[in-house]
C-alpha positions as CSV (number, residue, x, y, z in Angstrom):
1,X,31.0,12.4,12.5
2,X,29.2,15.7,11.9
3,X,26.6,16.2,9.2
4,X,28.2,17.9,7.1
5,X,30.6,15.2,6.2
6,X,27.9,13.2,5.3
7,X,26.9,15.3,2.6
8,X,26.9,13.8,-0.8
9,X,29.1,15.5,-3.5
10,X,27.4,18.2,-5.7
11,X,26.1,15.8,-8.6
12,X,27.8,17.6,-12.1
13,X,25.1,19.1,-14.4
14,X,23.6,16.9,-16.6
15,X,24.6,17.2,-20.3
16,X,21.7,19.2,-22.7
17,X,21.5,20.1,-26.0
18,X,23.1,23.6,-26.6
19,X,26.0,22.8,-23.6
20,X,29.7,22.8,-24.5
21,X,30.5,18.9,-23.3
22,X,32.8,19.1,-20.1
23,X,36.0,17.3,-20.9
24,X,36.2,13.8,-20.9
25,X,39.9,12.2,-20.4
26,X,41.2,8.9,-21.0
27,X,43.8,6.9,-23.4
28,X,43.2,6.1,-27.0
29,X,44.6,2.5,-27.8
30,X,47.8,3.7,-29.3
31,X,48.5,4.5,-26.1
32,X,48.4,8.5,-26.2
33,X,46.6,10.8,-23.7
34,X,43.1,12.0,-24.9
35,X,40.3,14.6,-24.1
36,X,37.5,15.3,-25.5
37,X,35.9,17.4,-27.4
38,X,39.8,18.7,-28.0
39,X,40.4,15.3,-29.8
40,X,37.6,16.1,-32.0
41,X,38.3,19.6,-32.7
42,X,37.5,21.2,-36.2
43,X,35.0,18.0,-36.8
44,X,31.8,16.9,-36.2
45,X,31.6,13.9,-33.8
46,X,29.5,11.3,-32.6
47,X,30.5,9.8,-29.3
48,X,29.3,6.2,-28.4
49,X,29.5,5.5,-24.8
50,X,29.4,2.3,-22.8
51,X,29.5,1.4,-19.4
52,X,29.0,-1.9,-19.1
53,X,30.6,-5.4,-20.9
54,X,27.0,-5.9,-22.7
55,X,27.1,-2.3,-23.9
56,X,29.9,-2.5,-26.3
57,X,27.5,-4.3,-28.8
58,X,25.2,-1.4,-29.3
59,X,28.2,1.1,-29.1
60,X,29.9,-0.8,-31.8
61,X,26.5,-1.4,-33.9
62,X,26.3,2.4,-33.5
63,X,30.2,2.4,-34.6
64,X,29.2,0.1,-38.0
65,X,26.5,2.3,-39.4
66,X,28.7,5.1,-38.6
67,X,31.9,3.6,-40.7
68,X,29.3,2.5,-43.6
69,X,27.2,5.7,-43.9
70,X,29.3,8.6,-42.7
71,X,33.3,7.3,-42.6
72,X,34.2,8.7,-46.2
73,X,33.6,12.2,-44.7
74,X,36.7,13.6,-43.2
75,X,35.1,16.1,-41.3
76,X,32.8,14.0,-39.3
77,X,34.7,11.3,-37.0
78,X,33.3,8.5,-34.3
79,X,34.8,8.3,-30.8
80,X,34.0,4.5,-28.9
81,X,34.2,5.4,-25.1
82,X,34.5,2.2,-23.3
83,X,34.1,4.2,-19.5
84,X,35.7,1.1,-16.8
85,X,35.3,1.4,-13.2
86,X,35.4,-1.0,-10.0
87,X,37.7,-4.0,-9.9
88,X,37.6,-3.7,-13.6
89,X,40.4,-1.2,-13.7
90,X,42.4,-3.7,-11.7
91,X,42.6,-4.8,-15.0
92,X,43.5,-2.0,-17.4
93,X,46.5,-3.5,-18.6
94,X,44.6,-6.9,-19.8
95,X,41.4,-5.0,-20.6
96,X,43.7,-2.7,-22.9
97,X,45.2,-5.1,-24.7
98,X,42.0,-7.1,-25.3
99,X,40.7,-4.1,-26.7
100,X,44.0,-3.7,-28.9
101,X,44.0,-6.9,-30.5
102,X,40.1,-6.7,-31.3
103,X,40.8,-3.2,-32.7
104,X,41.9,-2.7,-36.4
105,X,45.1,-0.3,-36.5
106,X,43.7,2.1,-37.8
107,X,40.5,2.7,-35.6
108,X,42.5,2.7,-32.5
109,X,42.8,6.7,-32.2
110,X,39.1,6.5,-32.3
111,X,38.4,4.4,-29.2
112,X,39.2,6.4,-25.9
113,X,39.2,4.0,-23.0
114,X,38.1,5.5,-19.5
115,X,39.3,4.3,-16.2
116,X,37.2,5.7,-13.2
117,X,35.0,8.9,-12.9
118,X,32.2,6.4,-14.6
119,X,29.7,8.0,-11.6
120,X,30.0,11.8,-12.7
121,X,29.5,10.5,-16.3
122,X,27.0,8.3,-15.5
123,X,24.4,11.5,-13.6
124,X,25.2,13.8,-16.8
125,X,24.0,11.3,-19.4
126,X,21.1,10.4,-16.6
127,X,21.9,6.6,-17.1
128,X,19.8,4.3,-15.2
129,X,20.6,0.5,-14.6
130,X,16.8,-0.2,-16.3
131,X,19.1,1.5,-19.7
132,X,22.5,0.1,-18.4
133,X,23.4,-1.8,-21.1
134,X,22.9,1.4,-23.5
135,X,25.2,3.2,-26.0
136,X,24.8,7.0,-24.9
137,X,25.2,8.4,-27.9
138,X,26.8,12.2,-28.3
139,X,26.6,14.4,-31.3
140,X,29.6,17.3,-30.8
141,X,29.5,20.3,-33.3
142,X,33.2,21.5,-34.6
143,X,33.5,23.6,-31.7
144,X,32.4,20.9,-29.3
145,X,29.0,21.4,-28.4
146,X,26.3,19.0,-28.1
147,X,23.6,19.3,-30.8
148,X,22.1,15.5,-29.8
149,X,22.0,13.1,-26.9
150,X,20.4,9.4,-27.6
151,X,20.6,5.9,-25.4
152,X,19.6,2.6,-27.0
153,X,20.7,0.2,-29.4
154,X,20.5,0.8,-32.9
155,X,17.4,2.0,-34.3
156,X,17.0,3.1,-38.0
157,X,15.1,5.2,-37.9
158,X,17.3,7.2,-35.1
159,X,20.1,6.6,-37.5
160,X,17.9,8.4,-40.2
161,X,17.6,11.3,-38.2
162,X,21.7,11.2,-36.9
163,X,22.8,10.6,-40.9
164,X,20.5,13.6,-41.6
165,X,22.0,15.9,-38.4
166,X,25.8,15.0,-39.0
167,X,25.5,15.8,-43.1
168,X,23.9,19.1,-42.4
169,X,26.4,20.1,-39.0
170,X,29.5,19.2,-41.1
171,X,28.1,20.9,-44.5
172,X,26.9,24.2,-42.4
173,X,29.0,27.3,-41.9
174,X,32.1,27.4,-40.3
175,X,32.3,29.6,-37.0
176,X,33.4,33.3,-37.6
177,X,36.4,33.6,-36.0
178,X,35.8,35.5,-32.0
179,X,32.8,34.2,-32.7
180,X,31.5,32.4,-29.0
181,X,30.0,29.0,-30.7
182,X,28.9,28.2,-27.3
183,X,25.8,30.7,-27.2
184,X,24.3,29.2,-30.8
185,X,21.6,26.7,-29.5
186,X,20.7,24.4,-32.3
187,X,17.7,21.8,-31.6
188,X,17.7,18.7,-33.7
């Protein structure tokens, strides 16, 4: 076997404040194909990613404070990202349902199940198994560029500071039209 087919693949760019997120596909629980940021288009999102069982407790804590302080605004909207690898995906079917019957109606286009790819997620949100039980938390302007990047559980004074971010990103200016949102770099 030569040396250069031991060469690890490229690891993909970690994610930063100011980037355009890369697109993330998976499923929504009705079922339908989804990508982001496209399924957020024209709104302000927060993305809550898991990748582990134990995870899904801070995501959806993250998910609560979200539906309670911010889900009367239609122009802000919450994605749940369960991300699924290993013999877990063996499972998709079960796992899918599970996740079905545990998921009002009416929140299901807003949880996007992911089956594999976990490890080029995993290097651009820089998780670590000392944060692996973390929801990786993603603020996306309207024209799908991250404006914040968090891990932990829920913290309120981190939801302060997202309640305070969302409110002014949805009530700021629209982008001109041929306008190339990508080159504004907004800091939190």
């Amino acid at each position: 076997m030569s040396a250069g087919m031991l060469q690890a693949q490229p690891v993909r760019d970690v994610v930063r404040v100011g980037d355009r997120l890369p697109t993330l596909t998976g499923q929504f629980l009705t079922g339908r194909e989804a990508a982001l940021p496209r399924a957020a288009s024209g709104q302000v999102a927060l993305v809550g990613i898991g990748f582990t069982y134990q995870s899904r407790f801070p995501v959806e804590a993250w998910g609560q404070w979200f539906r309670a302080t911010i889900g009367a605004r239609t122009d802000v909207t919450f994605f749940e990202v369960p991300m699924i690898s290993g013999l877990a995906t063996l499972g998709r079917w079960f796992i899918n349902r599970g996740m079905r019957n545990g998921t009002p109606v009416e929140l299901r286009d807003h949880v996007i199940t992911v089956y594999g790819g976990t490890g080029d997620w995993k290097a651009r949100l820089s998780w670590s198994t000392a944060h692996k039980d973390d929801a990786y938390l993603i603020v996306l302007d309207r024209e799908g560029v991250v404006r914040w990047l968090h891990h932990g559980g829920f913290d309120q004074s981190r939801a302060d500071e997202l309640r305070v971010l969302l409110k002014s990103l949805a009530d700021g200016p629209r982008a001109e039209a041929g306008h190339d949102p990508a080159h504004r770099r907004l800091q939190p």
